[in-house]
N, C-alpha and C positions, 0 to 999 in steps of 0.2 A: 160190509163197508169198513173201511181200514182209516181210520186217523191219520187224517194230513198237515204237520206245520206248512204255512204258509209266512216265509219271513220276505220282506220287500228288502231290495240290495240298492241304497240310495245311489244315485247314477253319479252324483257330487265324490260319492267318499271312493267310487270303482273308480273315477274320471283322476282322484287325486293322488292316486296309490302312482308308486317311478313303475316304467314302462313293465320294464321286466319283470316284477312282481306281480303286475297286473295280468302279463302275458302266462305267467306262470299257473297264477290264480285261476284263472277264464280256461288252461289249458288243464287242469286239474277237474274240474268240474265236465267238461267235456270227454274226459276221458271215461269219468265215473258213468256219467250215461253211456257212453260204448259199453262197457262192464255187467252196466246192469241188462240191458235191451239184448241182449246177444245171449247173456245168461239165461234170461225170462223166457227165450225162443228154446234154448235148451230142456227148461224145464216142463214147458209145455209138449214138446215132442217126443222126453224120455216116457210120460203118463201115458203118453196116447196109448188105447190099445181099440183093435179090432176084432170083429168076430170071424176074419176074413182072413187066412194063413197068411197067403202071398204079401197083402194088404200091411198085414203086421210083422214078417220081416222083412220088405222094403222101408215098413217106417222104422226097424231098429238100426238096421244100416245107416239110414237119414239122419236118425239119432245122433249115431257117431259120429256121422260126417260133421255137425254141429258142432258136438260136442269138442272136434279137432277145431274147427271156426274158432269156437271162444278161446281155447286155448293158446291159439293167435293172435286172437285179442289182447288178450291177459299180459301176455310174452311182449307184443309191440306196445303195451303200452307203461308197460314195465321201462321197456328201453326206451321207447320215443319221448316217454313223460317224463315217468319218473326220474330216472338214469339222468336225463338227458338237460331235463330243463328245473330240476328239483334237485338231485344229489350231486348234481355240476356242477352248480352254480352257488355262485358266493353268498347268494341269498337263502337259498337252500340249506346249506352250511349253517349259517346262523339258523335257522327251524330245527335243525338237526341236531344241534349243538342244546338247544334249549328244552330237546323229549325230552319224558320223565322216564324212569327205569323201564319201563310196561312198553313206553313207545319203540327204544333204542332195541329193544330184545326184539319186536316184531319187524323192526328192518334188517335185523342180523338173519332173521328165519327167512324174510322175503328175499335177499340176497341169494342167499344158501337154494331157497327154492328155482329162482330163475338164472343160476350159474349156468353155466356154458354147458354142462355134461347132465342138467338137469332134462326130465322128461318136458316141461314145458317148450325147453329152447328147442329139444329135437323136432317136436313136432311143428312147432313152427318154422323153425329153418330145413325142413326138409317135408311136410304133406300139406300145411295149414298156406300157406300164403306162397310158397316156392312149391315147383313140382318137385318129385323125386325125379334122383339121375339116373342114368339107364343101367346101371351095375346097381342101383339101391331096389328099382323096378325086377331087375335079375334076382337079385337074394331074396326077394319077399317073396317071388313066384316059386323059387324051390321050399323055403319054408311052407308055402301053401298047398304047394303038391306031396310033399312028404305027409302030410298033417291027415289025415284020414276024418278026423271031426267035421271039415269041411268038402268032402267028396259029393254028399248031396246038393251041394250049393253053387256049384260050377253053373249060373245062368246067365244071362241076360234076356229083359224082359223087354217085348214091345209092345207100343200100343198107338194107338190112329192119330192122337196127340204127343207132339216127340217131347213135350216135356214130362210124361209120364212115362215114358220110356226112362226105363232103369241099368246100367252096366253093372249087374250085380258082381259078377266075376272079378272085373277089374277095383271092386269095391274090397271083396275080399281078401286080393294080393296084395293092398296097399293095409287091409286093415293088419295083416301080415305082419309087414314090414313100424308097424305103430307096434306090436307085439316086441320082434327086435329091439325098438329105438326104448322101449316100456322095460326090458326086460322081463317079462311075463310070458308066464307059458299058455296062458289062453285069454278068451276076449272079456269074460266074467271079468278077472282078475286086470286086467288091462284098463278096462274101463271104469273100474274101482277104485285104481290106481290116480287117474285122471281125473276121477270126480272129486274126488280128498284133493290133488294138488290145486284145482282150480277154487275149492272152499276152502281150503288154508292160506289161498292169495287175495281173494276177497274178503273173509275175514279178517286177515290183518290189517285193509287198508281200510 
């Protein structure tokens, strides 16, 4: 059993707050749940294991495929929330203006983490929420075929339910092409990479 505050949010003082603040407030918290529930699918899916080979590297694939999700998350909510309706806005500014040393250093690091040439953005603006383009589809597939660690792995799985049906192959070339955008020369180290940026962005916030 885990300890839970339980604080009541009087409907009078949410009702009294100026609009945008309120918006900003209600949109802050919302966002935290997307954060958290996407992470928690994360972490339950990285534990899983089988006794079952096939079984458990379709579910490490699944893993990442996740694992890309959140980090879409993370990246949109970065931009859509924070960015957007928090360090935009005038009101914002004044929150901003008022961190203490501890808070201002952790928005300089969250910055730095979700800049434009960061791994979080790539993966979002190119495998997580946008498909790849068919030259980005082309260079992951020659990284893939050069690559001999993945020569076993050239599959796709079917089965009588299409939703168990796996495109492991095309999982592969895109996971590729995340290697690429990671700068990383394999998936250990890729996926290492990704899990530290995704707990250094949650941590901070």
């Amino acid at each position: 059993m885990r300890d839970v505050l339980k604080i009541t949010v009087p409907k009078a003082s949410i009702m009294a707050m100026p609009a945008r603040e309120r918006a900003m407030f209600l949109l802050l918290g919302y966002a935290a749940n997307q954060v958290a529930f996407y992470t928690k699918i994360a972490i339950l899916s990285i534990n899983y294991n089988s006794s079952d080979a096939v079984e458990n590297t379709l579910s490490a694939a699944q893993s990442i495929m996740i694992l890309r999700t959140v980090a879409g998350v993370l990246h949109e909510t970065w931009s859509g929330v924070i960015t957007k309706h928090f360090l935009n806005s005038p009101e914002g500014r004044v929150y901003v203006n008022a961190m203490d040393k501890q808070g201002k250093e952790a928005l300089v690091k969250l910055k730095r983490l979700f800049g434009k040439s960061g791994l979080l953005a790539a993966i979002r603006n190119d495998f997580a929420f946008h498909y790849p383009k068919d030259q980005d589809i082309e260079a992951a597939c020659q990284l893939a075929a050069a690559d001999p660690e993945t020569d076993a792995d050239w599959h796709w799985y079917f089965a009588k339910s299409g939703w168990n049906s796996f495109y492991f192959l095309s999982e592969i070339i895109v996971m590729h092409g995340v290697l690429q955008s990671a700068g990383c020369s394999n998936f250990a180290e890729a996926q290492q990479r990704l899990q530290f940026d995704m707990r250094t962005a949650t941590m901070k916030w």
